[in-house]
C-alpha positions as CSV (number, residue, x, y, z in Angstrom):
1,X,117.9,93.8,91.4
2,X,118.1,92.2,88.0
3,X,119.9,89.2,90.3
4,X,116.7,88.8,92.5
5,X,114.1,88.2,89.4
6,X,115.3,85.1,87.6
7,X,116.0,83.4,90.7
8,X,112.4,84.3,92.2
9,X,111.1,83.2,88.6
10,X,113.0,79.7,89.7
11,X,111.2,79.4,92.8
12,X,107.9,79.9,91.2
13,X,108.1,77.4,88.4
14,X,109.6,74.6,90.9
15,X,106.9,75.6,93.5
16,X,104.3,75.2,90.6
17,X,105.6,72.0,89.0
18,X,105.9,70.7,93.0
19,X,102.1,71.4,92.9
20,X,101.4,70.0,89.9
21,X,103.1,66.6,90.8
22,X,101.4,66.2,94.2
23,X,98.4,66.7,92.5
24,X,98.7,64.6,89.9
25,X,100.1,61.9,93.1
26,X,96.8,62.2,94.9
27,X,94.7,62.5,91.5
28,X,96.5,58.5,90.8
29,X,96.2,57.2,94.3
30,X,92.4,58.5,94.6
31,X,91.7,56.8,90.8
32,X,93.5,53.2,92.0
33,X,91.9,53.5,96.3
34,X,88.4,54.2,94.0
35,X,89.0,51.1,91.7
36,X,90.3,48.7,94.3
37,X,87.5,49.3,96.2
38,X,84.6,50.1,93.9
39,X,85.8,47.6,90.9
40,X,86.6,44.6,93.4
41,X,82.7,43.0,92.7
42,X,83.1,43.9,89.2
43,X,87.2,41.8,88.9
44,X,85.3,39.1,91.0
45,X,82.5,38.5,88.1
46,X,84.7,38.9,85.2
47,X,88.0,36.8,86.3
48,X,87.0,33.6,85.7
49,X,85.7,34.6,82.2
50,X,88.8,36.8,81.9
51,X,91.0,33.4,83.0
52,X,89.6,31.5,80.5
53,X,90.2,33.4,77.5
54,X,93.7,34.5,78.5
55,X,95.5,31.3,80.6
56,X,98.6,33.8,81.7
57,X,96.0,35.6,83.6
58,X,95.0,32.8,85.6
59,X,99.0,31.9,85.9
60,X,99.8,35.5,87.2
61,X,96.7,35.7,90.0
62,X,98.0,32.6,91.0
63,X,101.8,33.7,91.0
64,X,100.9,36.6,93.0
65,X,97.8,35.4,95.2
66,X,95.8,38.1,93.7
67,X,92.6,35.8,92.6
68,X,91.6,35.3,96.5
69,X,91.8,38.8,97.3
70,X,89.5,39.2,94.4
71,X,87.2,36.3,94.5
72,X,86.8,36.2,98.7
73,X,83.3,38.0,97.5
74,X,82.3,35.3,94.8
75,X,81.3,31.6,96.0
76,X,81.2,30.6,99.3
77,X,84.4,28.0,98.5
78,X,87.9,28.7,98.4
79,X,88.4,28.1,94.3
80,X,92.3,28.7,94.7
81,X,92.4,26.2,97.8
82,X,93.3,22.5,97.5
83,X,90.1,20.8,98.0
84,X,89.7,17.3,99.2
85,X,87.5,15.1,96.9
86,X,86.8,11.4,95.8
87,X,88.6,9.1,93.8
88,X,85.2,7.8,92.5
89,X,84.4,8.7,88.6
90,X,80.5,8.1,89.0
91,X,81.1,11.3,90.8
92,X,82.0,12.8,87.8
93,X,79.7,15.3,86.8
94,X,78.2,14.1,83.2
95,X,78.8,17.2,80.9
96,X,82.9,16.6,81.8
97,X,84.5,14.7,79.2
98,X,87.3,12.4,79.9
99,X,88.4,9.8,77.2
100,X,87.1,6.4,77.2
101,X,89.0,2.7,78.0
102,X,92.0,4.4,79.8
103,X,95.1,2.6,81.0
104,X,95.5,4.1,84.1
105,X,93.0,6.7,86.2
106,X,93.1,9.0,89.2
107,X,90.4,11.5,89.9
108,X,89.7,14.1,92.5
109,X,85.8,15.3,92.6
110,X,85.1,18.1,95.3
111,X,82.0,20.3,94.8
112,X,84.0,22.9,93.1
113,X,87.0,21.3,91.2
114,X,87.7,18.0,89.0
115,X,90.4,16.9,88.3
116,X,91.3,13.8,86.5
117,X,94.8,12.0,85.2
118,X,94.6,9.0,82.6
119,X,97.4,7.3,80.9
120,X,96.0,6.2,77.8
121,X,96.6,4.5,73.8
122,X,96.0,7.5,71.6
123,X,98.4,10.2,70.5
124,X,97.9,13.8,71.3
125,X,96.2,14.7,68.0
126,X,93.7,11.4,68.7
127,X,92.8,13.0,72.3
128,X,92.5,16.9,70.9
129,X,89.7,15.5,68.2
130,X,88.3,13.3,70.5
131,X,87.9,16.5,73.1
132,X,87.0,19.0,70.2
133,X,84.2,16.9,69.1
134,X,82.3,16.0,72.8
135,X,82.8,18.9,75.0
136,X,80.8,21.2,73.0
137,X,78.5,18.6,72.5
138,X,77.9,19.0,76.0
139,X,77.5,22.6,76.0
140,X,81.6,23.6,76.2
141,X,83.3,26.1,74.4
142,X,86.4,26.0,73.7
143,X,88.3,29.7,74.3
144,X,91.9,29.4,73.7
145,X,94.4,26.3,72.7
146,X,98.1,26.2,73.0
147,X,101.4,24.2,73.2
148,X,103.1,24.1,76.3
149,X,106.4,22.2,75.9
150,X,105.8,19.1,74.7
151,X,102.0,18.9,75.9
152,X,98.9,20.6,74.1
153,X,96.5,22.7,76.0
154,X,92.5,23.2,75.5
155,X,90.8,25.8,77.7
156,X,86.6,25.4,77.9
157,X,84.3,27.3,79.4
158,X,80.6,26.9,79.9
159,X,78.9,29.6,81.8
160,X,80.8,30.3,84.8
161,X,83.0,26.8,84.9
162,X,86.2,26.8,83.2
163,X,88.1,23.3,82.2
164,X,91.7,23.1,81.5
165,X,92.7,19.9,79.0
166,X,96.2,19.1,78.7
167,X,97.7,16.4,76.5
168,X,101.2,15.3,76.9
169,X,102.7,12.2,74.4
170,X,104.8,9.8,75.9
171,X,106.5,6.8,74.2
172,X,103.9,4.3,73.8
173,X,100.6,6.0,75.3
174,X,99.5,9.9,76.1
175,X,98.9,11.2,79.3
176,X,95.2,13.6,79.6
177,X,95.3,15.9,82.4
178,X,92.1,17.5,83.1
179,X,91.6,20.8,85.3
180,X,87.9,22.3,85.8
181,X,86.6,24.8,88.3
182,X,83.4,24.7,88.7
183,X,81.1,27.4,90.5
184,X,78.4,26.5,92.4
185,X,74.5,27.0,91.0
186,X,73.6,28.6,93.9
187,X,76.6,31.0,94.0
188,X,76.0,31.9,90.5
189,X,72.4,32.8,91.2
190,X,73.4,34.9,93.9
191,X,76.0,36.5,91.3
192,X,73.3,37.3,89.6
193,X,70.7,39.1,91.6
194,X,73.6,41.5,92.3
């Protein structure tokens, strides 16, 4: 008989810590079902802000196509989506700063992103100053700056919009990249009422 208790003892503590795990299993799968559907509204307010102030973020949504799942409930427009725009810079909406007397010029203006290309006579330092002094004179702040290789990075933000600067030095000129999202008025009202 002594045989038969330790190997029903067994059985017990394995059926118990089988318990134990499933529970804990369903516990972890209820907590992330609750949070995918319940925190969704909440990911879609925050991410752009979130985005701003940490760039990787904004690299790994888009890596993994996670943003659209997230933003689908945001703004009417696709912000991950290539959009069509003009070439036209009087389009340009006035508190984006791009740097004067270029070389060379490309924009595209939608009604949710800019973004603009110049070649121009001014080293990278020249360009960060001339950025750090007029966006926030136009109501940007600036959230994070970084090197990326052999180019310099400014992030902005200003409410809801978030603007990417890049500055890349070339032999005899710089190159400014410029990056914004921009959400629509109307969109962010409605954000708001929620």
């Amino acid at each position: 008989m002594e045989t038969d208790t330790p190997r029903r003892k067994r059985r017990g503590c394995l059926g118990s810590c089988l318990i134990v795990l499933l529970v804990f299993i369903v516990v972890i799968a209820g907590t992330v079902g609750a949070a995918y559907t319940f925190g969704r509204p909440y990911v879609a307010r925050k991410l752009p802000e979130w985005e701003a102030k940490y760039p990787l973020i904004g690299l790994a949504s888009g890596l993994l196509n996670l943003r659209s799942q997230f933003v689908q409930q945001g703004p009417l427009v696709d912000l991950t989506a290539r959009q069509s725009g003009s070439n036209d810079k009087s389009l340009m909406p006035p508190d984006i700063v791009m740097y004067p007397d270029p070389l060379e010029e490309t924009y595209n203006i939608g009604p949710s992103q800019v973004t603009g290309y110049q070649r121009v006579r001014a080293d990278v330092w020249s360009l960060e100053d001339h950025f750090q002094q007029t966006m926030p004179a136009r109501g940007w702040e600036q959230v994070s700056e970084s090197d990326a290789g052999d180019s310099r990075v400014l992030v902005w933000s200003k409410g809801k919009n978030v603007c990417h600067t890049e500055f890349v030095a070339l032999e005899r000129s710089s190159e400014v990249w410029l990056r914004c999202t921009l959400v629509a008025e109307e969109a962010a009202e409605e954000e708001g009422k929620e």
